[in-house]
C-alpha positions as CSV (number, residue, x, y, z in Angstrom):
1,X,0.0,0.0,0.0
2,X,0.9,3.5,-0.7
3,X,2.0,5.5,1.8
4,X,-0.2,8.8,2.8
5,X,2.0,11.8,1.2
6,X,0.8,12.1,-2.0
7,X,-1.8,9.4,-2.2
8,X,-5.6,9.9,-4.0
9,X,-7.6,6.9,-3.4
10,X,-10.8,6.2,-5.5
11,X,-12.8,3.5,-3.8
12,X,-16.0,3.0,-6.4
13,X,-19.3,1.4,-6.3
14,X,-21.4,-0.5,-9.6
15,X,-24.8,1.7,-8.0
16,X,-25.7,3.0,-5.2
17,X,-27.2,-0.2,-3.5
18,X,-24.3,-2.5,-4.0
19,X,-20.8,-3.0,-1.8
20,X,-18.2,-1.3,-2.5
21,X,-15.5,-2.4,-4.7
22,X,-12.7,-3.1,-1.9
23,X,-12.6,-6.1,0.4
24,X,-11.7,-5.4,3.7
25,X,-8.2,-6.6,4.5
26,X,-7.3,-3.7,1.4
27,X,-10.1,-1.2,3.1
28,X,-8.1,-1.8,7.1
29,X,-4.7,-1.3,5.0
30,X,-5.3,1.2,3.1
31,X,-7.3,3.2,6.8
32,X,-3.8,2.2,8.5
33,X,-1.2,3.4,6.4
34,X,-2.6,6.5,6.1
35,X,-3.8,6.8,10.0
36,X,-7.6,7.8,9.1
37,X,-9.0,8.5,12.7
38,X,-11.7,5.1,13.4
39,X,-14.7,7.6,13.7
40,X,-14.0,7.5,9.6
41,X,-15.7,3.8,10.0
42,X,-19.2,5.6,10.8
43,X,-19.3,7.1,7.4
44,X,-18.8,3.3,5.6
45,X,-22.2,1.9,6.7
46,X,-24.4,3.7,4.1
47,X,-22.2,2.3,1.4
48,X,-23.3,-1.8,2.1
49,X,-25.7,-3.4,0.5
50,X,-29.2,-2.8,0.6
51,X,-32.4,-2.8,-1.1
52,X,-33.3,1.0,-0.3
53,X,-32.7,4.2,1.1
54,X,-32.0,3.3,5.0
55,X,-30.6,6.4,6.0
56,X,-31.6,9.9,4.8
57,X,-29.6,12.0,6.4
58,X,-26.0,10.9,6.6
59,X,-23.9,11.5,10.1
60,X,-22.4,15.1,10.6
61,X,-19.2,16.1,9.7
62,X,-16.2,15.1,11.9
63,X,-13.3,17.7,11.9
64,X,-10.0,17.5,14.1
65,X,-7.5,19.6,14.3
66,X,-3.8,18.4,14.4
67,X,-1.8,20.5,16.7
68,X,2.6,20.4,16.9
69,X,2.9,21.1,20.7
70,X,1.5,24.8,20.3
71,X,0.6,25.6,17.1
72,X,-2.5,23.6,14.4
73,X,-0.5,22.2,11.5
74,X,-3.5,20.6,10.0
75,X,-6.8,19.1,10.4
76,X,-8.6,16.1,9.4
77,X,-12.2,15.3,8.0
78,X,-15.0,13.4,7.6
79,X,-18.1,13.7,6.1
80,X,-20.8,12.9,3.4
81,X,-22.4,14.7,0.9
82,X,-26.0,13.8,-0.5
83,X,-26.8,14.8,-3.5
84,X,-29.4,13.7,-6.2
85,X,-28.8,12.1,-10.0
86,X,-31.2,11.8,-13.0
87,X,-31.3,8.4,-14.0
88,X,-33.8,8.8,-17.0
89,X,-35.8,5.8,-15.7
90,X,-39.2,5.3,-17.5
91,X,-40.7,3.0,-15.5
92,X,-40.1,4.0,-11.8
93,X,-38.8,7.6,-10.5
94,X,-36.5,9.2,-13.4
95,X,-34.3,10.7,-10.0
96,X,-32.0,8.5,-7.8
97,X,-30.8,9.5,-4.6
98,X,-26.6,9.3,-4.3
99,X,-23.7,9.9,-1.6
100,X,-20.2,10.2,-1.3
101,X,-18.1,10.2,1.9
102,X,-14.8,12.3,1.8
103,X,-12.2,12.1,4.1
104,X,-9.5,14.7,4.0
105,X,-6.0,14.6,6.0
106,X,-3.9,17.9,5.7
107,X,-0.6,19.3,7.2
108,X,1.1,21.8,6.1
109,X,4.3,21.3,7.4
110,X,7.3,22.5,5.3
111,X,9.2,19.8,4.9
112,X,6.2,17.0,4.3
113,X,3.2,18.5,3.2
114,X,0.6,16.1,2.8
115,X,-2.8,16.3,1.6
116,X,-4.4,12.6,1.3
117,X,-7.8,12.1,0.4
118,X,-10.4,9.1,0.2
119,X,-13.4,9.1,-1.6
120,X,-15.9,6.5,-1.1
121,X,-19.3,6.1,-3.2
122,X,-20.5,6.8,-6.9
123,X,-19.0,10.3,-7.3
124,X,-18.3,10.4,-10.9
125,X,-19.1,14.1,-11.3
126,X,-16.7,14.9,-8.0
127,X,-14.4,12.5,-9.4
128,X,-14.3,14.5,-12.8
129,X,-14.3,18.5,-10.8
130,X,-11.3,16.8,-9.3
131,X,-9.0,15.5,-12.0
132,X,-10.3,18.5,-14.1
133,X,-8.7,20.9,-11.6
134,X,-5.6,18.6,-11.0
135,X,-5.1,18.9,-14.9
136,X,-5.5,22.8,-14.8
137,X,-2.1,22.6,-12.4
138,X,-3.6,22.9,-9.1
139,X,-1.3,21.0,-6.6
140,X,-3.4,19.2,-3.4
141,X,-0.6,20.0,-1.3
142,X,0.4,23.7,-2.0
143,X,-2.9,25.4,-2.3
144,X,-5.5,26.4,0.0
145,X,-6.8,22.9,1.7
146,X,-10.8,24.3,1.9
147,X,-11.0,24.7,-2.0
148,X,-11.3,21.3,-2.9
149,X,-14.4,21.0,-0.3
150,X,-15.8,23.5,-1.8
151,X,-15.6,21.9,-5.4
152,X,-17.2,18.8,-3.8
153,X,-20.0,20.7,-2.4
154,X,-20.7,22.8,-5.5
155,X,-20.9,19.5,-7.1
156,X,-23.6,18.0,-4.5
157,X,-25.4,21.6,-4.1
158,X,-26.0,22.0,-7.9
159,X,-27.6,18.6,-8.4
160,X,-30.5,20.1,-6.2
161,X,-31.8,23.0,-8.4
162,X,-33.1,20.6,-11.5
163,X,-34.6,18.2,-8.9
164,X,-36.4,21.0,-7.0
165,X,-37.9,22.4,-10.6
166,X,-39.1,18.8,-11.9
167,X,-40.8,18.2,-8.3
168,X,-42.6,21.9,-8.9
169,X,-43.7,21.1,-12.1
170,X,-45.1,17.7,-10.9
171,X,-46.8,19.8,-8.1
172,X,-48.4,22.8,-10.3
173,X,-50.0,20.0,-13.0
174,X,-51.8,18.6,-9.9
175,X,-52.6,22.1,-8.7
176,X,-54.3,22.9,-12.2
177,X,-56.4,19.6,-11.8
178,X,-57.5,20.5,-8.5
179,X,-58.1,23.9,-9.7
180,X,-60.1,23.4,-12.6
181,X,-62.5,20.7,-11.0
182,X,-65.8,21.2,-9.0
183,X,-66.5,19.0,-5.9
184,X,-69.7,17.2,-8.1
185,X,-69.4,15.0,-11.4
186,X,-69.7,17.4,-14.1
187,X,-69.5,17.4,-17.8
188,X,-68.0,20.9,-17.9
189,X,-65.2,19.5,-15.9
190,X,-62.6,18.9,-18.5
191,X,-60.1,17.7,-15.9
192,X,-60.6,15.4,-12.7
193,X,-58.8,14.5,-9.9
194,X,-58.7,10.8,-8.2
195,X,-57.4,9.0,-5.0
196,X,-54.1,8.4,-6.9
197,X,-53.1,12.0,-6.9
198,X,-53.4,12.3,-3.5
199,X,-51.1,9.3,-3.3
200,X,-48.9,10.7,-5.7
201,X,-48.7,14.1,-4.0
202,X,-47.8,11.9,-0.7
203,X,-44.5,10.7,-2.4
204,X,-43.7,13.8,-3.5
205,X,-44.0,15.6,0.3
206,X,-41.6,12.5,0.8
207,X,-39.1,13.4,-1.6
208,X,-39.1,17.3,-0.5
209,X,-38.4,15.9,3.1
210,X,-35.4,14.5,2.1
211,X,-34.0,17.4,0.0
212,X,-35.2,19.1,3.7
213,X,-32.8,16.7,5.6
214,X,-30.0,16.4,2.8
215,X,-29.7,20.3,2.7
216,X,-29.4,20.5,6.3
217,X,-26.3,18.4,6.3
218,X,-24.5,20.5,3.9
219,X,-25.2,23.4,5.6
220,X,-24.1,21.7,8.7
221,X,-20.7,20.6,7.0
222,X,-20.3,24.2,5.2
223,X,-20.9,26.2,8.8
224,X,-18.0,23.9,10.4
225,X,-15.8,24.7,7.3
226,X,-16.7,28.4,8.0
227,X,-16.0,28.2,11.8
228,X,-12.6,26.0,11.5
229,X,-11.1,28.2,8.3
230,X,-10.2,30.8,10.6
231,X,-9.0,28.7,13.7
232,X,-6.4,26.6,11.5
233,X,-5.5,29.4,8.9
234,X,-4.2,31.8,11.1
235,X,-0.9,33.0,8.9
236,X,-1.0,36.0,7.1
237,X,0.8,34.8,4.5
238,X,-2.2,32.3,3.7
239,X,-5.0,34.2,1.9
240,X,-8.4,32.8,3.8
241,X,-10.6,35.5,2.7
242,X,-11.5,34.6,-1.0
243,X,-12.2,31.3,0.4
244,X,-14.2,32.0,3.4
245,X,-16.1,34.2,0.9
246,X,-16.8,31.5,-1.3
247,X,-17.7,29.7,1.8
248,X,-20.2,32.0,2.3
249,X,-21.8,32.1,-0.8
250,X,-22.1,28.1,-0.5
251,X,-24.2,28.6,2.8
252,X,-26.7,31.6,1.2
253,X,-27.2,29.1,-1.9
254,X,-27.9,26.5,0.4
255,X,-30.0,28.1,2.4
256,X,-32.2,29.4,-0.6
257,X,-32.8,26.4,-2.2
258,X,-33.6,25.3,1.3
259,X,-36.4,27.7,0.9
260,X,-37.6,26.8,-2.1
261,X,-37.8,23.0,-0.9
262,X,-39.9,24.5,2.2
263,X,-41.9,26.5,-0.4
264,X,-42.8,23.8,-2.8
265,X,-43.2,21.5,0.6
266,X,-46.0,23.9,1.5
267,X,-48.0,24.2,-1.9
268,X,-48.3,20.3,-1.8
269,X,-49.6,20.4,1.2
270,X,-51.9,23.1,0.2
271,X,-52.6,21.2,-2.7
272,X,-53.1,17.9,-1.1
273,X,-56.2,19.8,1.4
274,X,-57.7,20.8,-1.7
275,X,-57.9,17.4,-3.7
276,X,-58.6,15.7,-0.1
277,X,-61.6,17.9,0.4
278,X,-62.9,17.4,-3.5
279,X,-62.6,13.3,-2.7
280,X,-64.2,14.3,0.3
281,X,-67.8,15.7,-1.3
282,X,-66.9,13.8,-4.3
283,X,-67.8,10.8,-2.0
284,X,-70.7,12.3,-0.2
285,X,-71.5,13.1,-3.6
286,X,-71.8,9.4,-4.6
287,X,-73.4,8.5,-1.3
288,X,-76.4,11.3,-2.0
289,X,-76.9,9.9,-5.3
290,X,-76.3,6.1,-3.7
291,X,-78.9,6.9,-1.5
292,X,-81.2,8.5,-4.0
293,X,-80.7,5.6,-6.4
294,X,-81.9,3.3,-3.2
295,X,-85.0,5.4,-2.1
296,X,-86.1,5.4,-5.8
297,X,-85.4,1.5,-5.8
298,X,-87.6,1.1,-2.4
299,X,-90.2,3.7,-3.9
300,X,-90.9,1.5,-7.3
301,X,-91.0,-1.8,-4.6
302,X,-93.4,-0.4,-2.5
303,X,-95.7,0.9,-6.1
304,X,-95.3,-3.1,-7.3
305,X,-95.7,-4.3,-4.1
306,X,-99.4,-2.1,-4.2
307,X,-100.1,-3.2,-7.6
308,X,-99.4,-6.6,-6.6
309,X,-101.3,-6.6,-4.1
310,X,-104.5,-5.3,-5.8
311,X,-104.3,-8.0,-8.2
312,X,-104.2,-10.7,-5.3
313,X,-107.7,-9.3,-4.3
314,X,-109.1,-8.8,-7.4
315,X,-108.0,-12.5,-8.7
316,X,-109.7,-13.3,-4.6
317,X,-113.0,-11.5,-6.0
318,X,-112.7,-13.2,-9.3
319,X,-112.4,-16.5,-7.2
320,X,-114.9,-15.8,-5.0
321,X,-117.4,-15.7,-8.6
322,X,-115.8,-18.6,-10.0
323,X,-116.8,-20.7,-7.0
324,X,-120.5,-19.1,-6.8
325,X,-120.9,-19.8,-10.6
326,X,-119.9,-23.1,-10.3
327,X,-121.5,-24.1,-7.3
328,X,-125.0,-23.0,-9.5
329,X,-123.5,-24.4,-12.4
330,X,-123.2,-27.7,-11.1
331,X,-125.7,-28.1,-8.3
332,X,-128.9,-25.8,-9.3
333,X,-129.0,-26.2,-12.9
334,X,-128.9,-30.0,-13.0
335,X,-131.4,-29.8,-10.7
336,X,-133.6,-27.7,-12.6
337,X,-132.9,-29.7,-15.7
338,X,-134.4,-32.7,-13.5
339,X,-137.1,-30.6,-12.9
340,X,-138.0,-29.8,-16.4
341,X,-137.8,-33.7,-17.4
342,X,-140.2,-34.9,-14.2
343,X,-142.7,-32.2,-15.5
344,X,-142.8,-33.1,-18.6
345,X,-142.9,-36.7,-17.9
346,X,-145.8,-35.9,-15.6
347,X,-147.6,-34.4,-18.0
348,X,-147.4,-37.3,-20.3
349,X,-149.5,-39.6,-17.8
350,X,-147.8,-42.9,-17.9
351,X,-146.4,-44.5,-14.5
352,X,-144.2,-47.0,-16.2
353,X,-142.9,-45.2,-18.6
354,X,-142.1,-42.4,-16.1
355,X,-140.5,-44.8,-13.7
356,X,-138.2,-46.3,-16.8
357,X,-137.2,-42.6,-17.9
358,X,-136.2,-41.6,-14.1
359,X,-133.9,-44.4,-13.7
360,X,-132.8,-43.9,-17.5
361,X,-131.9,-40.5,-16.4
362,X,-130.2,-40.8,-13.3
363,X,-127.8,-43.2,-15.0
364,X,-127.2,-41.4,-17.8
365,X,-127.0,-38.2,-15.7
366,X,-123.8,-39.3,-14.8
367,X,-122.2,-39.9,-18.4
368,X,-122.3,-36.1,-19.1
369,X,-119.0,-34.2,-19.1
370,X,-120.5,-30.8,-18.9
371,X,-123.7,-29.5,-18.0
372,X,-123.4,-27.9,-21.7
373,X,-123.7,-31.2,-23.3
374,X,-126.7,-32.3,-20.7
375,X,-128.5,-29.2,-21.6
376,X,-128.2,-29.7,-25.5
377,X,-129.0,-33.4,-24.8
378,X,-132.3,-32.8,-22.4
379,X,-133.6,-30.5,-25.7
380,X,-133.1,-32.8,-28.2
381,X,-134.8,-35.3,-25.6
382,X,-138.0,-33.3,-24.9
383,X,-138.6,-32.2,-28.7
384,X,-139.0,-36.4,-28.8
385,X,-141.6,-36.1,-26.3
């Protein structure tokens, strides 16, 4: 292994969920030849594998001075920087949350300056700021130890802006749906809004939470930069102020877009209330008509039931006839029948033939199917006569 003057050490990831891509009898070398402090070990155990975001907000930044009896020859750091990359996935969220861990040891002493650095994570975009200022003749060692930081956090704080604009867009298209809906079904309502955007404004309030959390940690890691600058760099031949400036500027840029995450945090919330209160008499909406729907239903039983029920009586009535017309049909007009025949057999005068016809009748009485055919039959039968 390398010894620590002089030495850059890239320690890569393939994504952002896998291991990194050093075992650990390299990784304890490589933390021992260079004497990286053991809190250094704190920052490593965001970069195992997972299956998703476990940790937010990373740990704060560690920063010790290294003192030569009375005076601070150096410091060394720890930290990591969040920062968000657009993966241009179709399927899922286009934006992927990313981190690198720095670690910076610096002394400035005259005969062995050293400034070592380890970089842990995907970091590409650091990794390029980096060499691209290494190739423009910057030397690690010689100039100011703070500027490099500051190229890192330029790096994490501009990945923020584009984030911040797609998540407002996403925001004002479900503002305009809520806006240009009414609370009942409509067909002037050329847009609608359903359970899912709710859902989907959910998510978003997520994400803005996590810009929330991921901003305060750079802030936190460029306010220790500001406060240490000015205990380490004490020599008037180092020029602090251009950098402190810069510093500066870093913490007012992070601080605005910091505001504009709390700004866009509170118009989904505001727009959130809105769609949740449109769901809201949407559904008592349905539940009027529901309930409309049902006391029509019961209204058109209780009409059929009525209906039905005056045709039970009046098929009773027609019954009750049925029976009454049958009873005479079958009992009182045979009987009268009978009575005709007797009469006329008792007009006729003859006691044998009127006993012959009476048992004649009373047997073939009984042969009749209908009292239609009996009638018909009794005619024909007294025209004889």
């Amino acid at each position: 292994m390398r010894a620590c003057i002089d030495d850059n050490s890239y320690i890569g990831q393939k994504n952002s969920y896998r291991r990194m891509k050093i075992d650990k009898e390299n990784l304890e070398e490589l933390l021992m030849s260079c004497q990286v402090f053991p809190k250094f070990q704190n920052y490593m155990i965001g970069f195992g594998y997972r299956t998703r975001e476990s940790e937010i907000g990373p740990p704060s930044i560690a920063f010790r001075p290294l003192r030569n009896n009375i005076d601070i020859e150096g410091f060394e750091c720890a930290y990591i920087l969040r920062y968000i990359e657009l993966t241009n996935r179709t399927k899922a969220n286009p934006w992927s949350l990313r981190q690198y861990a720095v670690y910076h040891n610096y002394l400035r002493s005259p005969e062995r300056p050293c400034s070592a650095w380890i970089l842990l994570g995907l970091w590409e975009r650091a990794r390029t700021v980096l060499e691209n200022h290494a190739e423009d003749g910057h030397d690690l060692k010689s100039e100011h130890p703070f500027e490099v930081h500051l190229l890192f956090v330029d790096v994490a704080i501009s990945s923020w802006r584009p984030y911040l604009v797609y998540i407002h867009d996403q925001v004002m298209d479900l503002s305009y749906c809520a806006a240009g809906t009414t609370p009942n079904p409509h067909p002037d309502n050329f847009v609608t809004v359903e359970a899912d955007d709710y859902q989907k404004l959910k998510r978003l309030e997520d994400h803005v939470t996590d810009v929330l959390i991921c901003l305060d940690s750079t802030t936190d890691t460029l306010s220790t930069f500001s406060t240490m600058i000015h205990q380490i760099l004490r020599s008037p031949k180092i020029d602090v102020d251009i950098v402190a400036v810069l510093i500066g500027e870093k913490l007012k840029e992070t601080n605005y877009l910091r505001q504009r995450a709390e700004s866009i945090l509170l118009k989904i919330r505001n727009t959130r209330s809105v769609i949740s209160s449109l769901l809201e008499h949407r559904t008592g909406h349905d539940l009027n008509r529901q309930m409309e729907a049902l006391q029509s239903i019961e209204k058109e039983a209780k009409n059929e039931n009525a209906i039905m029920r005056e045709l039970a009586e009046k098929a009773s009535r027609d019954s009750s006839s049925v029976r009454i017309l049958t009873m005479i049909t079958l009992i009182y007009l045979p009987f009268t029948v009978v009575s005709l025949l007797f009469n006329a057999i008792r007009a006729s005068g003859c006691k044998r033939r009127k006993c012959a016809i009476c048992a004649g009748l009373l047997d073939f009485l009984c042969c009749f199917p209908s009292i239609d055919v009996l009638y018909n039959y009794c005619l024909v039968y007294l025209g004889a006569l």
